[in-house]
Structure formats: structure tokens, C-alpha cells
FIRO-317849 format. One record per residue (C-alpha): residue in one letter; x, y, z. Coordinates in steps of 0.001 Angstrom, whole numbers. Each point is the difference from the previous one (the first is absolute). Layout:
% residues N
+----+---------+---------+---------+
: aa :       u :       v :       w :
+----+---------+---------+---------+
:  A :       X :       Y :       Z :
...
+----+---------+---------+---------+
This chain:
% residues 104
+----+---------+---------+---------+
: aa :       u :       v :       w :
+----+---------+---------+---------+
:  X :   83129 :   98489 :   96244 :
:  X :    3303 :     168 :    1067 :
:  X :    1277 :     459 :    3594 :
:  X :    2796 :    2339 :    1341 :
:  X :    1948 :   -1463 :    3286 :
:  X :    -196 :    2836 :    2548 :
:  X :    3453 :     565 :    1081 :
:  X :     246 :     945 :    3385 :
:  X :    1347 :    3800 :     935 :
:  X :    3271 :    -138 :    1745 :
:  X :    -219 :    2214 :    2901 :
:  X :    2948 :    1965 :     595 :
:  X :    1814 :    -578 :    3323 :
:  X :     357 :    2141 :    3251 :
:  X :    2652 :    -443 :    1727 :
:  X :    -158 :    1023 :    3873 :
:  X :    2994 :     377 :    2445 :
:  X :    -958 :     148 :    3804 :
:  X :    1641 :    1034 :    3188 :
:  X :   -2042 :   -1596 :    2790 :
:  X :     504 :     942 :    3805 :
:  X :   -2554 :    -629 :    2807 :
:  X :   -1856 :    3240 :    -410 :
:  X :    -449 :     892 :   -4120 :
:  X :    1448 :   -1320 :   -3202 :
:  X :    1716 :    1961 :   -2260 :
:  X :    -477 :   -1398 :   -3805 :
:  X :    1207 :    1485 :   -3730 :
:  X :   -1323 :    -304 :   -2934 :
:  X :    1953 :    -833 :   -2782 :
:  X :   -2419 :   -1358 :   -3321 :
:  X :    1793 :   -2028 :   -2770 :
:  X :    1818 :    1790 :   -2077 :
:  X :     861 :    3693 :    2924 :
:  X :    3302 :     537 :     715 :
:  X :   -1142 :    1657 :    3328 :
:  X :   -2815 :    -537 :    2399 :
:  X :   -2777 :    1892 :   -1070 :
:  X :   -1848 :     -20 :    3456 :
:  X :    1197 :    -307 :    3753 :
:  X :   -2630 :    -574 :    2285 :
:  X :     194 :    -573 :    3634 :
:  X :   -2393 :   -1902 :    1379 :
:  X :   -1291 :   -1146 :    3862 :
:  X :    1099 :   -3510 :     366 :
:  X :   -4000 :   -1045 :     267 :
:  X :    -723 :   -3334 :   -2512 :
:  X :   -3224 :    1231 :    -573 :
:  X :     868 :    4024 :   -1458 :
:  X :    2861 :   -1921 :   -2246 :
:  X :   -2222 :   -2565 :   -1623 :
:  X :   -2324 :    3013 :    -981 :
:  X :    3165 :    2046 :   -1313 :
:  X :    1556 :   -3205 :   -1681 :
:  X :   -3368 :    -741 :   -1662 :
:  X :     -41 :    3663 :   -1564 :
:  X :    3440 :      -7 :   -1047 :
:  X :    -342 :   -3752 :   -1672 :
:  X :   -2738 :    1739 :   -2090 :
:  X :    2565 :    1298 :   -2052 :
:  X :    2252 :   -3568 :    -443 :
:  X :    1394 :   -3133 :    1611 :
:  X :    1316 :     988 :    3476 :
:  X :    3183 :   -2071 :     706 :
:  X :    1245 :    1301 :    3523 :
:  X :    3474 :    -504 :    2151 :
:  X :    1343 :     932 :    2989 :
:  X :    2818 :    -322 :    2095 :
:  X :    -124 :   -3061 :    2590 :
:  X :    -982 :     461 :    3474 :
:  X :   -2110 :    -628 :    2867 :
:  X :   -2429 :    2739 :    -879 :
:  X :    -571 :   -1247 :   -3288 :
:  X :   -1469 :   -3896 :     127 :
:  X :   -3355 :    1052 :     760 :
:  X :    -188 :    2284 :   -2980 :
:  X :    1927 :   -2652 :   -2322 :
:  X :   -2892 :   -2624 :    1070 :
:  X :   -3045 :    3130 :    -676 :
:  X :    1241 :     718 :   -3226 :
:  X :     201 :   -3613 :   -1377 :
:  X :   -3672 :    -584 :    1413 :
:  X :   -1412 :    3079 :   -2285 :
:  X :    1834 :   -1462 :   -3035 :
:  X :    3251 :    2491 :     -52 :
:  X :    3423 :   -1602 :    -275 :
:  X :    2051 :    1233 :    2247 :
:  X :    4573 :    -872 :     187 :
:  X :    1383 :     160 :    3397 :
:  X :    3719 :    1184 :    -250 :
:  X :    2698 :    -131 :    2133 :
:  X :    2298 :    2785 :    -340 :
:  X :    3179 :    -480 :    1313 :
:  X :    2017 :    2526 :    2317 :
:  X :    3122 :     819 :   -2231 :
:  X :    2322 :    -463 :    2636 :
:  X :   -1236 :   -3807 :     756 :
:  X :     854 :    -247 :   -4130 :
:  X :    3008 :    1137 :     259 :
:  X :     512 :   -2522 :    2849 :
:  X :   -1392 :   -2909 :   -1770 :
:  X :    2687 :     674 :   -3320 :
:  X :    3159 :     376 :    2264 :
:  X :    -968 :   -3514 :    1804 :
+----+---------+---------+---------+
């Protein structure tokens, strides 16, 4: 009797951009392989509504999430790596600070 290694599914990835202010949290959707967001939700800034809508959307892939540093942010970065979601903090910079930083 021969045995057949079970090669684990890859699961496609979801890839979520989100605009976080003190009140609500603004994320698209964008899965692997969309050219365009396929979903904007907006969402109250409440850790406990966001788990619940990150654990349906993850039911279709591998959430990997980003958004832009700030102040309002930190304790959402720190949720999201407890429930198992990776999660990029960027820092965008202002294009005139850029501009500033090449002409030094």
C-alpha cells in the first residue's frame, strides 16, 4: 500500500489597506491577483466589530494588512498581531519633506 504526501493548499492572499482615525477605520480590499479594490468598507474604530469582520474576510485567504503610521494606529497594529494577522506599518512621507531631503 502505497502512501500519497498530502500537499498542503496554498491559500490565496488578501491584501487589506487601512485608514485609521480615532473614530472608524476605513480598509480596501484588494485579493492577490485584482488590479482594484474589490470592497471598501468603513468600519467604527471598535477592536472587537473588526476582529469579527477580519475573521470573515480571512475566510476567503491570508489577510496581510498595512497602514499608514500614526498615533491612532499602535493599538490596532498590536490587536491584529494577537489574532494571528500580519499587519506593515508605513510611513508615508509628505512630498514636500522629499523634496527637501534630495535638495540637502
Amino acid at each position: 500500500m502505497s502512501s500519497a504526501s498530502a500537499v498542503p493548499a496554498t491559500r490565496s492572499i488578501i491584501y487589506l489597506g487601512m485608514d485609521v482615525h480615532k473614530e472608524s477605520i476605513t480598509i480596501a480590499v484588494l485579493p492577490d491577483g485584482a488590479k482594484t479594490p474589490t470592497r471598501l468598507d468603513r468600519l467604527p474604530n471598535d477592536l472587537p466589530k473588526l476582529k469579527k469582520w477580519l475573521d470573515r474576510v480571512a475566510q476567503g485567504g491570508e489577510i496581510h494588512a498595512c497602514y499608514e503610521a500614526s498615533g491612532a494606529g499602535y493599538v490596532l497594529h498590536r490587536a491584529l498581531e494577537k489574532w494571528g494577522y500580519a499587519c506593515d506599518v508605513r510611513a508615508i512621507a509628505h512630498p514636500q519633506a522629499a523634496r527637501r531631503a534630495a535638495e540637502t
